[in-house]
N, C-alpha and C positions, 0 to 999 in steps of 0.2 A: 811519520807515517800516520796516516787516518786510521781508527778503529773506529769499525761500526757492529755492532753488540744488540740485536732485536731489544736485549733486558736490559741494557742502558737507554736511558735518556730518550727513548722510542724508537733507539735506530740512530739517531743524529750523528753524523759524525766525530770525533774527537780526535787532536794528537797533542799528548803531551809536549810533544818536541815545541809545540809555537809557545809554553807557558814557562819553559826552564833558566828563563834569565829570573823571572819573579818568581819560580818553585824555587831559585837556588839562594834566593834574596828572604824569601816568606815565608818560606813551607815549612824552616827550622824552630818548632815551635814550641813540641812538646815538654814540659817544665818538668826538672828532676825528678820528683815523686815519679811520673810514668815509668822512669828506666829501674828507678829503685825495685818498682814492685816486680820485673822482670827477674832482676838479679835474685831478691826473695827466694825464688820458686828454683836457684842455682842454675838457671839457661844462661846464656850468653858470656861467660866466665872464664875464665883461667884455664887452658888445657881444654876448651873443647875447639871442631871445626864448625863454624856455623855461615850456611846459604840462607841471605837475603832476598826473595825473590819478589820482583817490583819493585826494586830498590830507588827508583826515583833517582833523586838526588844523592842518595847514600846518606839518610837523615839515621837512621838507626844504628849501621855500623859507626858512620863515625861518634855520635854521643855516644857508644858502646864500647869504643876501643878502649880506652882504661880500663874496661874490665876485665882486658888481659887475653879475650877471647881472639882465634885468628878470623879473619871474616871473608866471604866473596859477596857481592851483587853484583846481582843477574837485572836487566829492563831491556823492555821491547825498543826504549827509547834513543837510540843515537844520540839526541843532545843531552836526555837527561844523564846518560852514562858520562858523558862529556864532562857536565858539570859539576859529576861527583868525585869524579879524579882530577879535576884542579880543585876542590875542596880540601881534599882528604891530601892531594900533594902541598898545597899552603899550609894546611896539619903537621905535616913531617906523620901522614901516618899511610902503613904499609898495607893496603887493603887492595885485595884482587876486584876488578869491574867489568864486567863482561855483558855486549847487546847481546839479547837470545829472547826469544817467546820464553816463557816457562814451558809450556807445552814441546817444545824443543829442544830445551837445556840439554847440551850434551858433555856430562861430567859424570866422573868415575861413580860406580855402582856404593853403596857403604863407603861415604866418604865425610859424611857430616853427621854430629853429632845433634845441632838442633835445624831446622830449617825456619826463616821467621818470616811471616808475612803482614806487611803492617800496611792498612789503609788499602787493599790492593785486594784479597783473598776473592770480591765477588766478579773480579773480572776474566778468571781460569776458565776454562772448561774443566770442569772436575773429572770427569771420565775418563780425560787422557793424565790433567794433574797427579790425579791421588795414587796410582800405580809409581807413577815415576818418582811422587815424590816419595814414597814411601822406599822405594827402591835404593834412593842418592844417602837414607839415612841410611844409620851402623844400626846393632841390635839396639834396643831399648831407646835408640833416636825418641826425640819429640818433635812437635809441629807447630809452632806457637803462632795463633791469628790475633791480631792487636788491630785496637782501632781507636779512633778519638775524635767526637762528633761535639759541636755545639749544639746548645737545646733554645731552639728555636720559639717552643712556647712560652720558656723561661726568662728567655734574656732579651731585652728592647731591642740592643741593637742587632743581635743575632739576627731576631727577627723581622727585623725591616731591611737587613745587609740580604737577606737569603727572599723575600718577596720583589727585590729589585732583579736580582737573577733569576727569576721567573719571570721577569717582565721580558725579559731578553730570550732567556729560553723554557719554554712555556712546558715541555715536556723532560726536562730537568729531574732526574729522579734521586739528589740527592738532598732534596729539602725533607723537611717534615719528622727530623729524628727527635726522638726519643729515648730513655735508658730501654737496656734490655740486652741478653747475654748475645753473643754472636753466634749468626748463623750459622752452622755448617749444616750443607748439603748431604743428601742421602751416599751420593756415591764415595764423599770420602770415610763412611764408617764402614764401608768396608773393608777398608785398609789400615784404620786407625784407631783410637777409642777416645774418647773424653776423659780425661783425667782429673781436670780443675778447671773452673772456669771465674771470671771477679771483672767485676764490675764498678766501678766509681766517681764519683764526680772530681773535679781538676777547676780551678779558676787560672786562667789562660790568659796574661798581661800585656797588650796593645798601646800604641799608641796610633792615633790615626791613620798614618802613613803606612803601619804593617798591619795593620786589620784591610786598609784599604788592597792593598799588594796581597794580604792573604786571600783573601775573596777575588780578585783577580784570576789570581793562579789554580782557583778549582775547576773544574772539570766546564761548568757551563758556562764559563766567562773565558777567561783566556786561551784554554785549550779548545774550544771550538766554535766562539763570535768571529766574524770577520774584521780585516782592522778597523773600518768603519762604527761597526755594532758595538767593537770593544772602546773603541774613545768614548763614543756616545755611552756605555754605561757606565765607565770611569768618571766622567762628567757628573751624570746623575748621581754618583755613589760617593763623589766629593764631594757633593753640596749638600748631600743626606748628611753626611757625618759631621759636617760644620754644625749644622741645625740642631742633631739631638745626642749628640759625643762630646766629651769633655775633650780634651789632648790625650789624656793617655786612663784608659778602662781598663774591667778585668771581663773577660767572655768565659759565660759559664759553659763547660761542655763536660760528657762525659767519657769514660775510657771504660775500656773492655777488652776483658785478653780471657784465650781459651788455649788449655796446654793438650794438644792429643799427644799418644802414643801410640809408636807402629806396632802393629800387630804381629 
């Protein structure tokens, strides 16, 4: 289904659903150290209940399930749910998936222990989120907002991988990152508090072919070019990486997690 979002991409349309064969191929990315520092802070573990919400692919339960935790994901997505329940069933692992808006989610009041939203958090409407989600936790629940950006002023190829996607979509609003702790919006401190928040750089291991599939599968490439537009920048984005890519780099990006607690 199309989402169109004023504060995304200028409006442009997007659906996950057209990028989930290469979200389910690329998008598993993130290198041990990210899940480590989760566990540090004792979320996602043993004996809690924890809601995924944007679950995509189901990239965070499933590199999470050894840590013993039970999990659900939640996505607006039809195929991306799709493709996370034949992931997680070639797993042999036992994890609930369910389509829902967040903003819709209709699951027991104090039923989860942590809620995690990874890569996802600025696409809620907070004003119906942060009630609800505060609601779905138990006492002393947490909110965990995670994320992981390449640094685009820092790394070559980052940087010429993420100006070819603005060649293609010119109002694109996920170029131009930088470190910096995560946002959270006014309306969720009403319901929640900031507890800890960390910030770190990660070198992230490619070879041409999954750097190419990863930048595919972001938001202004696959999930909303036409298949025209998208041949045509796979093209361009092939013959970029021959020119100034080895076979296999590291893309520097960084990671950011912010733990609230409910109120």
């Amino acid at each position: 289904m199309d989402i169109t979002d004023k504060r995304i991409d200028g409006g442009k349309p997007f659906d996950w659903g057209r990028a989930s064969s290469d979200y389910a191929k690329y998008r598993d990315i993130y290198p041990q150290e990210f899940y480590e520092h989760i566990v540090r802070r004792g979320l996602c573990v043993l004996g809690q209940e924890v809601l995924d919400i944007g679950t995509g692919t189901g990239v965070l339960p499933r590199n999470m399930y050894r840590f013993g935790a039970k999990w659900t994901g939640a996505d607006i997505s039809e195929q991306q749910i799709e493709q996370a329940k034949r992931l997680a069933a070639e797993e042999g692992m036992d994890i609930r998936f369910i389509v829902s808006p967040t903003e819709k989610i209709g699951l027991p009041r104090e039923s989860f222990d942590v809620i995690t939203a990874c890569q996802c958090f600025w696409y809620f409407d907070h004003k119906v989120t942060s009630p609800l989600l505060a609601g779905l936790l138990k006492p002393e629940g947490r909110l965990l907002v995670l994320s992981m950006e390449w640094l685009p002023f820092e790394d070559k190829i980052a940087g010429a991988s993420e100006e070819l996607v603005l060649k293609y979509s010119p109002g694109w609003t996920g170029a131009g990152e930088t470190r910096h702790p995560i946002f959270i919006p006014d309306e969720v401190y009403e319901h929640f508090e900031l507890v800890y928040h960390e910030e770190f750089d990660l070198n992230v291991h490619f070879t041409r072919e999954s750097w190419n599939g990863r930048m595919k599968a972001c938001r202004g490439v696959g999930a909303s070019l036409n298949k025209e537009g998208l041949a045509s920048w796979e093209r361009e984005h092939t013959e970029l990486l021959d020119r100034i890519a080895p076979e296999e780099f590291d893309v520097l990006h960084f990671a950011a997690m912010a733990e609230l607690k409910k109120r």
